[in-house]
PDB file with SEQRES, HELIX, SHEET and CRYST1 records, atoms N, CA, C and O in Angstrom:
SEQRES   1 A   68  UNK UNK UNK UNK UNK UNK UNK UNK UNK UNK UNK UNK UNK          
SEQRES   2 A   68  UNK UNK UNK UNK UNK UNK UNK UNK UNK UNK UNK UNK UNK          
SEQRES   3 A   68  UNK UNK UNK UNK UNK UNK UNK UNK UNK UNK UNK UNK UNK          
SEQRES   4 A   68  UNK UNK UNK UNK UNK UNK UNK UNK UNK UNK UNK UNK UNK          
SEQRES   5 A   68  UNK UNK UNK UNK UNK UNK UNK UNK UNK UNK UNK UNK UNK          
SEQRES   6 A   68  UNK UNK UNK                                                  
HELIX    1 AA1 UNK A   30  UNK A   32  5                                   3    
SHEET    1 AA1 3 UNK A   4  UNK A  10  0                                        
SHEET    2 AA1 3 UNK A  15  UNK A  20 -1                                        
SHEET    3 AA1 3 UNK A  27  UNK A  29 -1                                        
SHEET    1 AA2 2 UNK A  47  UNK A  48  0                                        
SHEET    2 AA2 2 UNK A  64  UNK A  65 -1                                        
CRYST1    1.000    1.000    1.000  90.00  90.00  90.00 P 1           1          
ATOM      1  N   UNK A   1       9.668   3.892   8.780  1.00  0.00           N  
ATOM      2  CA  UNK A   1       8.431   3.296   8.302  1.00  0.00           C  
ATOM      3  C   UNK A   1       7.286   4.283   8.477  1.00  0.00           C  
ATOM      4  O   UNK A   1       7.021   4.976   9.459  1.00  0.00           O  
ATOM      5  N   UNK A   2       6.689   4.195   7.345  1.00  0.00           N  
ATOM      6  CA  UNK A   2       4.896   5.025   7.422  1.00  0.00           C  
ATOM      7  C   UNK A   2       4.129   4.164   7.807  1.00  0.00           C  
ATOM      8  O   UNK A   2       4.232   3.012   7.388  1.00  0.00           O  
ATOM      9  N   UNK A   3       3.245   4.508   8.639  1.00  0.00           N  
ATOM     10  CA  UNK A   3       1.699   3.917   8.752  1.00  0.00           C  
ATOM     11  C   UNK A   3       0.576   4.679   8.287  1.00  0.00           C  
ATOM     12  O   UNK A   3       0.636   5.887   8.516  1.00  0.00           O  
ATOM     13  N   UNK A   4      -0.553   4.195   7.617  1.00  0.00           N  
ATOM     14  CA  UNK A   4      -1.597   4.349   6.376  1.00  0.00           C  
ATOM     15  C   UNK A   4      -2.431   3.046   6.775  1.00  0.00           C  
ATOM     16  O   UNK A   4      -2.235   1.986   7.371  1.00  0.00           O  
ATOM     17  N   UNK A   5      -3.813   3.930   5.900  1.00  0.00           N  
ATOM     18  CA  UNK A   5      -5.231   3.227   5.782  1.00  0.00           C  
ATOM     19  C   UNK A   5      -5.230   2.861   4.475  1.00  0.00           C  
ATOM     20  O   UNK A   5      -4.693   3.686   3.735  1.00  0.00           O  
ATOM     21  N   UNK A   6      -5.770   1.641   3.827  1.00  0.00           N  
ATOM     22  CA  UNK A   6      -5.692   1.155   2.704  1.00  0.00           C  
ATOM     23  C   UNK A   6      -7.224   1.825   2.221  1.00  0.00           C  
ATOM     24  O   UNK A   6      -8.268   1.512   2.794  1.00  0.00           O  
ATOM     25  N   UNK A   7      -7.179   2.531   1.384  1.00  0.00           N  
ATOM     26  CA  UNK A   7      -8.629   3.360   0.595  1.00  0.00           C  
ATOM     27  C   UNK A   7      -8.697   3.284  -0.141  1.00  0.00           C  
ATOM     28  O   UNK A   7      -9.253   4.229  -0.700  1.00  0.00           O  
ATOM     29  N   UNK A   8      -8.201   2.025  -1.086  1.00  0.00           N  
ATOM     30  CA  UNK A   8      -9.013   0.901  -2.010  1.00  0.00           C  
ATOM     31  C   UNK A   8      -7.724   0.235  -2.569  1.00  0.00           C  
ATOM     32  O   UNK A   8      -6.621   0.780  -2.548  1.00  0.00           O  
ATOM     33  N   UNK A   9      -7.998  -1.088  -3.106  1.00  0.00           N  
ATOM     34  CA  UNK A   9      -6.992  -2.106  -3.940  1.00  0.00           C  
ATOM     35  C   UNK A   9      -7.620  -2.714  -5.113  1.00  0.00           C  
ATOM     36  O   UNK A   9      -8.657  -3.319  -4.840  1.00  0.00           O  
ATOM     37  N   UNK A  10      -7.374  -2.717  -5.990  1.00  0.00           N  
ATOM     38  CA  UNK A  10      -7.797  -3.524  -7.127  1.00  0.00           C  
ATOM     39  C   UNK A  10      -6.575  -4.602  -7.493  1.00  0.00           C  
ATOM     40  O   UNK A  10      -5.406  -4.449  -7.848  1.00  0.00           O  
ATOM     41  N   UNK A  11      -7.593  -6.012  -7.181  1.00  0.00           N  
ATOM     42  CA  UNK A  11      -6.996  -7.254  -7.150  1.00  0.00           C  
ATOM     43  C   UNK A  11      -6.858  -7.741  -8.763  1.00  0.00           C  
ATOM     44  O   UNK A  11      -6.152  -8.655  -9.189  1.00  0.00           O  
ATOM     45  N   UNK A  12      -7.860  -6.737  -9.623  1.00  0.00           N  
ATOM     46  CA  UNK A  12      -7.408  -7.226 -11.053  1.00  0.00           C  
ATOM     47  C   UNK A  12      -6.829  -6.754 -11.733  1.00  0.00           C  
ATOM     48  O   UNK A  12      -6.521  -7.388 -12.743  1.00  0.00           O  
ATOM     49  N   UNK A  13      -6.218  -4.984 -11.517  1.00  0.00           N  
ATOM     50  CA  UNK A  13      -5.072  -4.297 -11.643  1.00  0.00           C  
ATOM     51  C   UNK A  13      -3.862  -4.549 -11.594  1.00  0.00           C  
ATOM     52  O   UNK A  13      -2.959  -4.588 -12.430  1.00  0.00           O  
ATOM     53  N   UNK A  14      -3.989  -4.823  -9.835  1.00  0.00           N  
ATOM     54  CA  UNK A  14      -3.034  -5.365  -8.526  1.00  0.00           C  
ATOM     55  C   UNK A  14      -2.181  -3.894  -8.471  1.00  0.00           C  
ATOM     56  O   UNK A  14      -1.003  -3.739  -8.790  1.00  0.00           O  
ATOM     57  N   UNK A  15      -3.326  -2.641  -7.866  1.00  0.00           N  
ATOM     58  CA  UNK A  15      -2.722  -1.755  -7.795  1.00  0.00           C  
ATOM     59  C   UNK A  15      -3.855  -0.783  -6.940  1.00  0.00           C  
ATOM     60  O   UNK A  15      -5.007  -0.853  -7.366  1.00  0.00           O  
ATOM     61  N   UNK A  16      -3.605   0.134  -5.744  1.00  0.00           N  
ATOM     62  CA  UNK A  16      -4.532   0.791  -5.196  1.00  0.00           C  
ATOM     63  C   UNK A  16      -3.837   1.908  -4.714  1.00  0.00           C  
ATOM     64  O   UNK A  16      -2.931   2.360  -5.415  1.00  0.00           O  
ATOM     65  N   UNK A  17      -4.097   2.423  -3.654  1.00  0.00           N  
ATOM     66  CA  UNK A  17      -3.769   3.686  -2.930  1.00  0.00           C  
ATOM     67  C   UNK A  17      -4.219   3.243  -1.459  1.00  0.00           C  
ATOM     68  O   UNK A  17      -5.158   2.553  -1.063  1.00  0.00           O  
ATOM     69  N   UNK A  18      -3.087   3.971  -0.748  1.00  0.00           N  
ATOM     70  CA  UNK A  18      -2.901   4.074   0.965  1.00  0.00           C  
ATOM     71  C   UNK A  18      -2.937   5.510   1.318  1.00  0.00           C  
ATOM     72  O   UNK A  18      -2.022   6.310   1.123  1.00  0.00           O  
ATOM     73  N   UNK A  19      -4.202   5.782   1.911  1.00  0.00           N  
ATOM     74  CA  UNK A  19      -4.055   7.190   2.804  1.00  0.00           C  
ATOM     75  C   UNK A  19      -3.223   6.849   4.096  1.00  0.00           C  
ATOM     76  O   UNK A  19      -3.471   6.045   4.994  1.00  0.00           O  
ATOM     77  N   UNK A  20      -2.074   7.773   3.904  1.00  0.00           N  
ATOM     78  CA  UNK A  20      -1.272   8.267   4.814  1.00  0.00           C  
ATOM     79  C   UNK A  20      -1.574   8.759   5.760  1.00  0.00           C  
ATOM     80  O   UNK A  20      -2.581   9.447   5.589  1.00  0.00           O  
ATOM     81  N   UNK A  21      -1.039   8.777   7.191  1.00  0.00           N  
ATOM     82  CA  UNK A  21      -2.023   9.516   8.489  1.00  0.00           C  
ATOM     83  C   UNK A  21      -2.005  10.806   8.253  1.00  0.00           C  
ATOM     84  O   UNK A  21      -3.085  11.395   8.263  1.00  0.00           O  
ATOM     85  N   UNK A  22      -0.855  11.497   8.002  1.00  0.00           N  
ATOM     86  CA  UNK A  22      -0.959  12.497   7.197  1.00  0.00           C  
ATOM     87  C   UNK A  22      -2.411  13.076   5.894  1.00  0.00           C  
ATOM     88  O   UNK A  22      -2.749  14.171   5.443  1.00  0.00           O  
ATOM     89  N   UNK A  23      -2.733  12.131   5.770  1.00  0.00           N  
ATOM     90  CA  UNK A  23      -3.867  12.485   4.828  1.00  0.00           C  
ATOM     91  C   UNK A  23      -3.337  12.266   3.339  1.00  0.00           C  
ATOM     92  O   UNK A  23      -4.142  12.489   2.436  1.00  0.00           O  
ATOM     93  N   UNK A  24      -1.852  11.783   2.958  1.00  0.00           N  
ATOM     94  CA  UNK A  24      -2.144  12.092   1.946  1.00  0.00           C  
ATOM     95  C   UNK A  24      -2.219  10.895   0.988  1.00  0.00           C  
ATOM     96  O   UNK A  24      -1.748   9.902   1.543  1.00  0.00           O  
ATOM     97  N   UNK A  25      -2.646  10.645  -0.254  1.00  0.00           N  
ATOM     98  CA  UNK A  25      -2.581   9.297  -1.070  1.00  0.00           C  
ATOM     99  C   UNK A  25      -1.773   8.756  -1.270  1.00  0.00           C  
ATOM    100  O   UNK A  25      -0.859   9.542  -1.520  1.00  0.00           O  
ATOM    101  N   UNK A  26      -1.345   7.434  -1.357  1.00  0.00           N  
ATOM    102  CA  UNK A  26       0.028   7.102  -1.749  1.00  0.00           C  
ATOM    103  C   UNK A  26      -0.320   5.851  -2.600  1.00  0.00           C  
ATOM    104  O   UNK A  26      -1.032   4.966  -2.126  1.00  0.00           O  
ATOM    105  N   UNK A  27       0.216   5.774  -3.945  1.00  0.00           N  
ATOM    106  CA  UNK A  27       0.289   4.689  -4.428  1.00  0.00           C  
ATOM    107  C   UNK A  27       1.107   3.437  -4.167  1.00  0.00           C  
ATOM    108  O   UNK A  27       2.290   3.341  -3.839  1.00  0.00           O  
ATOM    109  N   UNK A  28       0.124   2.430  -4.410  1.00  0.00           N  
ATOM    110  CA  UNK A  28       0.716   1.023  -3.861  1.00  0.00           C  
ATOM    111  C   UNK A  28       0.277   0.068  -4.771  1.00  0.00           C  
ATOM    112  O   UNK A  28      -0.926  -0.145  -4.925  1.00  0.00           O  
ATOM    113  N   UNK A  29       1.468  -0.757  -5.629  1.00  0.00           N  
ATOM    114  CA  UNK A  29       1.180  -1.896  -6.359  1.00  0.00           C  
ATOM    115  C   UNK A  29       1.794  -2.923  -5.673  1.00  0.00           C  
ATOM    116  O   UNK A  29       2.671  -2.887  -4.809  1.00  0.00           O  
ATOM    117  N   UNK A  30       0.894  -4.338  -6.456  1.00  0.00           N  
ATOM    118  CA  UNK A  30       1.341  -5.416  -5.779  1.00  0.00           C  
ATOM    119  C   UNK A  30       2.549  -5.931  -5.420  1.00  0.00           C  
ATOM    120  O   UNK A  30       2.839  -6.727  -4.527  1.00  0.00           O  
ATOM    121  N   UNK A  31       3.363  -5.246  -6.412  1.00  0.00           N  
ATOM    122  CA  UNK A  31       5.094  -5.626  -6.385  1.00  0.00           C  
ATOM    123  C   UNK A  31       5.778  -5.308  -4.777  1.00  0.00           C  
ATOM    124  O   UNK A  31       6.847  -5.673  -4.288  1.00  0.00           O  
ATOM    125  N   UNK A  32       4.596  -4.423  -4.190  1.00  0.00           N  
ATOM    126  CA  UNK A  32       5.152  -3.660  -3.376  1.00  0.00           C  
ATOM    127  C   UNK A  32       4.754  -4.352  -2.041  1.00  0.00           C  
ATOM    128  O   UNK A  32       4.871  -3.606  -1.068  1.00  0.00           O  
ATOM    129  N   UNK A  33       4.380  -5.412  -1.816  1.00  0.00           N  
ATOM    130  CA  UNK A  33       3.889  -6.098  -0.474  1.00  0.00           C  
ATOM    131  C   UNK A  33       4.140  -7.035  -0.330  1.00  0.00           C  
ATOM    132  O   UNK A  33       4.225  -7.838  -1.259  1.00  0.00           O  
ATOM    133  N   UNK A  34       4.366  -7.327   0.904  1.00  0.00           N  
ATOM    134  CA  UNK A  34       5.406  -8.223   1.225  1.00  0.00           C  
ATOM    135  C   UNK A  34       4.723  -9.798   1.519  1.00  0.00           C  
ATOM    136  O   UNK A  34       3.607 -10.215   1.829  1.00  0.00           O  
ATOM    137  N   UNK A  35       5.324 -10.071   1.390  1.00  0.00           N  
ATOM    138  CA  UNK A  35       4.489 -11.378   1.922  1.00  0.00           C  
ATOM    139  C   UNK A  35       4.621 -12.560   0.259  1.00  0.00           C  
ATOM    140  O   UNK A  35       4.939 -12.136  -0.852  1.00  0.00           O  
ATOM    141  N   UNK A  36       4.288 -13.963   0.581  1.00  0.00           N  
ATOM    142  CA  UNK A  36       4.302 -14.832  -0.680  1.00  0.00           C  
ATOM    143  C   UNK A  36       3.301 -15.383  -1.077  1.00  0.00           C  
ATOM    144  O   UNK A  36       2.686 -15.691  -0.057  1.00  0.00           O  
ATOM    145  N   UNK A  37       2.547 -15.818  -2.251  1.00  0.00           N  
ATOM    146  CA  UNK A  37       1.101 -16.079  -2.897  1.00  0.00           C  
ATOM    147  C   UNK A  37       0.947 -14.764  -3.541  1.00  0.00           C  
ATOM    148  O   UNK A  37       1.620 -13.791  -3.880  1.00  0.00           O  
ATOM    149  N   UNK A  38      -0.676 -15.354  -3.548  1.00  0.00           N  
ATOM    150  CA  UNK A  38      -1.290 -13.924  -4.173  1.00  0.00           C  
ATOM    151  C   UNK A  38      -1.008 -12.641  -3.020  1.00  0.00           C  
ATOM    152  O   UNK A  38      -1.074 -12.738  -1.795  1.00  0.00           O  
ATOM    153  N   UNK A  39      -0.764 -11.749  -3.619  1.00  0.00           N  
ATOM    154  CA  UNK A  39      -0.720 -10.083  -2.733  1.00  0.00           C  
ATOM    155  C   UNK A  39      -1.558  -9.499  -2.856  1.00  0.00           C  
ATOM    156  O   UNK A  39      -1.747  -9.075  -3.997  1.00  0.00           O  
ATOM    157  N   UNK A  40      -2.712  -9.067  -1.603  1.00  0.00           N  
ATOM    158  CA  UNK A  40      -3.954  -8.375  -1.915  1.00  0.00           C  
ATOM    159  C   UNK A  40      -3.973  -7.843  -0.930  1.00  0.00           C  
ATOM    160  O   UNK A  40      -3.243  -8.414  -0.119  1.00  0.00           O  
ATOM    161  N   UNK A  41      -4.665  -6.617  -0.375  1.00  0.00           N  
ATOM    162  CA  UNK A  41      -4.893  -5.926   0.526  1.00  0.00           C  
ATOM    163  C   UNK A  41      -6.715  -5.208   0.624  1.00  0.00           C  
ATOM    164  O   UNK A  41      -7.474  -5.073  -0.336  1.00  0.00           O  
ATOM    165  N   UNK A  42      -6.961  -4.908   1.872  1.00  0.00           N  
ATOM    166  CA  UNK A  42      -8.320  -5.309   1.830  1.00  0.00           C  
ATOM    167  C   UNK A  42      -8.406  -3.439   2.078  1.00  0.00           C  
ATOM    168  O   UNK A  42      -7.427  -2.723   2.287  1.00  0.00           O  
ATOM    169  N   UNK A  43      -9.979  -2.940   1.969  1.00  0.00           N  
ATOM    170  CA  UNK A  43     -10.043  -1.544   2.534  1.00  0.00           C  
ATOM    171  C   UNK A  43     -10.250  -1.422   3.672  1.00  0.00           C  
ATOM    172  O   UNK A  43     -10.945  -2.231   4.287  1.00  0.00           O  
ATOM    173  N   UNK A  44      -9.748  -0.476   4.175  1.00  0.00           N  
ATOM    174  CA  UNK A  44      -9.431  -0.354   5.610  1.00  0.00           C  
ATOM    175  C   UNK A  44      -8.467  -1.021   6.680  1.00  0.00           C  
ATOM    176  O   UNK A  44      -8.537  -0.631   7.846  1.00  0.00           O  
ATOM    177  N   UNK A  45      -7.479  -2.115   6.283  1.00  0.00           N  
ATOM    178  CA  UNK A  45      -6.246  -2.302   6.666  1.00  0.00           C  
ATOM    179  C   UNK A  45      -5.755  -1.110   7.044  1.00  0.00           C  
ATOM    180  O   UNK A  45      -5.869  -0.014   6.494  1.00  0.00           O  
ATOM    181  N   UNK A  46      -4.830  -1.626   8.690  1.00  0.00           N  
ATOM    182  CA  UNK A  46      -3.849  -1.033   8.799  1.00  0.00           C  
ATOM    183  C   UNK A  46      -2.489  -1.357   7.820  1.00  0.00           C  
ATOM    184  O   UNK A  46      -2.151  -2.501   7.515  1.00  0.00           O  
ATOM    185  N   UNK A  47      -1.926  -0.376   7.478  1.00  0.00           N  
ATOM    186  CA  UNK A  47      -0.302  -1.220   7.029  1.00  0.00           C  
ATOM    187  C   UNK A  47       1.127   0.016   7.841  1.00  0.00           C  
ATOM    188  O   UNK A  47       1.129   1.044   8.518  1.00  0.00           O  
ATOM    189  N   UNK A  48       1.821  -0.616   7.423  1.00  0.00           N  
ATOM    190  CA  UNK A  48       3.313   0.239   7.529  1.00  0.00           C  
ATOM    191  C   UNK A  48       3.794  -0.336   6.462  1.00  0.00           C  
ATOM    192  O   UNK A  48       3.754  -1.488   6.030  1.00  0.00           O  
ATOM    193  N   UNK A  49       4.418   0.987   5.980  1.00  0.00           N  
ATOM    194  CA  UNK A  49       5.385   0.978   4.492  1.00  0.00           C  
ATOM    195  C   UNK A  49       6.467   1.800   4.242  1.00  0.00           C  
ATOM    196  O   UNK A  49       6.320   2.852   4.866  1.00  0.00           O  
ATOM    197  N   UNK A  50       7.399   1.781   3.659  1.00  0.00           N  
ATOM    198  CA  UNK A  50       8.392   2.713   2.941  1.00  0.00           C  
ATOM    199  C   UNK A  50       7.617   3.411   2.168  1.00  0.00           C  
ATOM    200  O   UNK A  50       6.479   3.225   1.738  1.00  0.00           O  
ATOM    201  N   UNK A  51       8.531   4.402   2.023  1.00  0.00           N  
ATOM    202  CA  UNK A  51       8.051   5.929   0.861  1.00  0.00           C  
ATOM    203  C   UNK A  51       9.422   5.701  -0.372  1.00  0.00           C  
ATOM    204  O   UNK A  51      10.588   6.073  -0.242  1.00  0.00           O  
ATOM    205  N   UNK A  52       8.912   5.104  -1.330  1.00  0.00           N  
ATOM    206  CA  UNK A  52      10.118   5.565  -2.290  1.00  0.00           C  
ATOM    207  C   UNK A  52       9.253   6.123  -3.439  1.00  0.00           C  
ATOM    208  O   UNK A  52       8.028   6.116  -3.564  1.00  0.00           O  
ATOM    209  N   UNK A  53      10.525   6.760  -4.501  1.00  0.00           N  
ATOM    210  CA  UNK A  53       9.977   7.691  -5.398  1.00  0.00           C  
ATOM    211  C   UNK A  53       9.687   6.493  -6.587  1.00  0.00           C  
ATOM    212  O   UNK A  53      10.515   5.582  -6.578  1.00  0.00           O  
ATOM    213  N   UNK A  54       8.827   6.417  -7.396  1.00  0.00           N  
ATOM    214  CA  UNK A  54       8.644   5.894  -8.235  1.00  0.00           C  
ATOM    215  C   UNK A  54       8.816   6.807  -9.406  1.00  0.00           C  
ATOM    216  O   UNK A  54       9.335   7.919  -9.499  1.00  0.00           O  
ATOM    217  N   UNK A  55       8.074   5.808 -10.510  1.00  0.00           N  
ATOM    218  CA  UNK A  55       7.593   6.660 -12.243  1.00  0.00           C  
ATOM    219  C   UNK A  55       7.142   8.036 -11.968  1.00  0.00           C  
ATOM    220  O   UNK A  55       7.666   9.092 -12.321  1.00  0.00           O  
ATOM    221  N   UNK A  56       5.929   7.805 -11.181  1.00  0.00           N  
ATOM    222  CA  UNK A  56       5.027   8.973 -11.326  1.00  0.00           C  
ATOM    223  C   UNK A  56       4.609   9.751  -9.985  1.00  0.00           C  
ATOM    224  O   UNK A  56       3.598  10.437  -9.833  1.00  0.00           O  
ATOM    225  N   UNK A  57       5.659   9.477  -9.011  1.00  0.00           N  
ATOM    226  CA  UNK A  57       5.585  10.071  -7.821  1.00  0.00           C  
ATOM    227  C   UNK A  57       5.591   9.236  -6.769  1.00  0.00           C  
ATOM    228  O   UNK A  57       5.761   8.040  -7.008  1.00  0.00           O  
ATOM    229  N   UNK A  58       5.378   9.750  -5.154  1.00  0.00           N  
ATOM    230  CA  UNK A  58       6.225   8.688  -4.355  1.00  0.00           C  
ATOM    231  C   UNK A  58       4.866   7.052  -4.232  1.00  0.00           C  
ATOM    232  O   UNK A  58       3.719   6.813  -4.611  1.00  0.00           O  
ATOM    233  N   UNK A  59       5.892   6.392  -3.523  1.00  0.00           N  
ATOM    234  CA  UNK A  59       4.829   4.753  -4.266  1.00  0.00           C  
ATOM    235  C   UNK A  59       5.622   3.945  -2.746  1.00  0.00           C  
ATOM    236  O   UNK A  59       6.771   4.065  -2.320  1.00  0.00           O  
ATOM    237  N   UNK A  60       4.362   3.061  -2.178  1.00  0.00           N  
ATOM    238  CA  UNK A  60       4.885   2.642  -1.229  1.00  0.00           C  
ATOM    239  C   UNK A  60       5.144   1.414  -1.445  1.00  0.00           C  
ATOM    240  O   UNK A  60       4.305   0.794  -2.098  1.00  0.00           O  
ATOM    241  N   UNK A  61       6.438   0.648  -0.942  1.00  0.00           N  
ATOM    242  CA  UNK A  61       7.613  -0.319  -1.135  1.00  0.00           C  
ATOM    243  C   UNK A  61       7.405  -1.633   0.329  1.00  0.00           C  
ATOM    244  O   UNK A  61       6.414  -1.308   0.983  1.00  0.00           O  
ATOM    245  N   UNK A  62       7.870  -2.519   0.724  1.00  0.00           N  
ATOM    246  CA  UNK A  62       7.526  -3.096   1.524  1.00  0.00           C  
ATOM    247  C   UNK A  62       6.052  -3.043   2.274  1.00  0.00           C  
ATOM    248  O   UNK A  62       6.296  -2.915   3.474  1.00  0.00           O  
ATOM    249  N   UNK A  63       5.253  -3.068   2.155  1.00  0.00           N  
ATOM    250  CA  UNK A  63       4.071  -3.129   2.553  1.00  0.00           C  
ATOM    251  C   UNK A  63       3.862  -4.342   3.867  1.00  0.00           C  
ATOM    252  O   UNK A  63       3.852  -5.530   3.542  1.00  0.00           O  
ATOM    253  N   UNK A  64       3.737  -4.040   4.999  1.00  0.00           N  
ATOM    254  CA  UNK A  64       3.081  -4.665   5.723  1.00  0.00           C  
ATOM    255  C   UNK A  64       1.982  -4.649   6.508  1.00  0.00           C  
ATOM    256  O   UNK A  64       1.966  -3.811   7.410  1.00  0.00           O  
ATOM    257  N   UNK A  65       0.751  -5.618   6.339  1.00  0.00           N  
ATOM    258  CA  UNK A  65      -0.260  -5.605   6.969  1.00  0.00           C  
ATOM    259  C   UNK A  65      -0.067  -5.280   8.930  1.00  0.00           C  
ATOM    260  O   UNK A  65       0.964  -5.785   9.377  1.00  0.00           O  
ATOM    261  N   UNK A  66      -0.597  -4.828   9.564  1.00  0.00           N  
ATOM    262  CA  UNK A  66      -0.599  -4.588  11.282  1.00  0.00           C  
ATOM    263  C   UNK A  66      -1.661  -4.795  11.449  1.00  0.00           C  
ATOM    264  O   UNK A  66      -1.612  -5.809  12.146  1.00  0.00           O  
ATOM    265  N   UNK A  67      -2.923  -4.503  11.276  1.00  0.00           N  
ATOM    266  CA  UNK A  67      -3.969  -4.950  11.402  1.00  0.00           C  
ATOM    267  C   UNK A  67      -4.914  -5.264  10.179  1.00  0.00           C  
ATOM    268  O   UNK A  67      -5.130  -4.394   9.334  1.00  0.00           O  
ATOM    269  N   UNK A  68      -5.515  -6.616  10.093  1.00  0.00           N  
ATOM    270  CA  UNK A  68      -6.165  -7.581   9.152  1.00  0.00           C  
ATOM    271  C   UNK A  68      -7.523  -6.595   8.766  1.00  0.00           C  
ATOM    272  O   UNK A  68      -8.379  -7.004   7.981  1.00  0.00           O  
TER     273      UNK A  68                                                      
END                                                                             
């Protein structure tokens, strides 16, 4: 598992980016978080996630919130 800062989400997309502690961006769509209802994530959440490769480069998969 990775842990990352959420550095923005768009809830009308349903698609944002997670800086990695590493520093680096990682894309994250809603498909990709876990949990049931609406899937939204706020800026500046902690999360932990998988790294898988997507379409257009790597894209993070299970998404879980650690800190609100």
């Amino acid at each position: 598992m990775h842990r990352g800062k959420v550095k923005w989400f768009d809830t009308v997309k349903g698609y944002g980016f997670i800086e990695s502690d590493n520093g680096d961006d990682v894309f994250v769509h809603f498909t990709g978080i876990v949990g049931d209802g609406f899937k939204n994530l706020e800026d500046n959440q902690l999360v932990e996630y998988e790294l898988t490769e997507g379409n257009r480069g790597p894209q993070a998969s299970h998404v879980v919130v650690i800190q609100p």
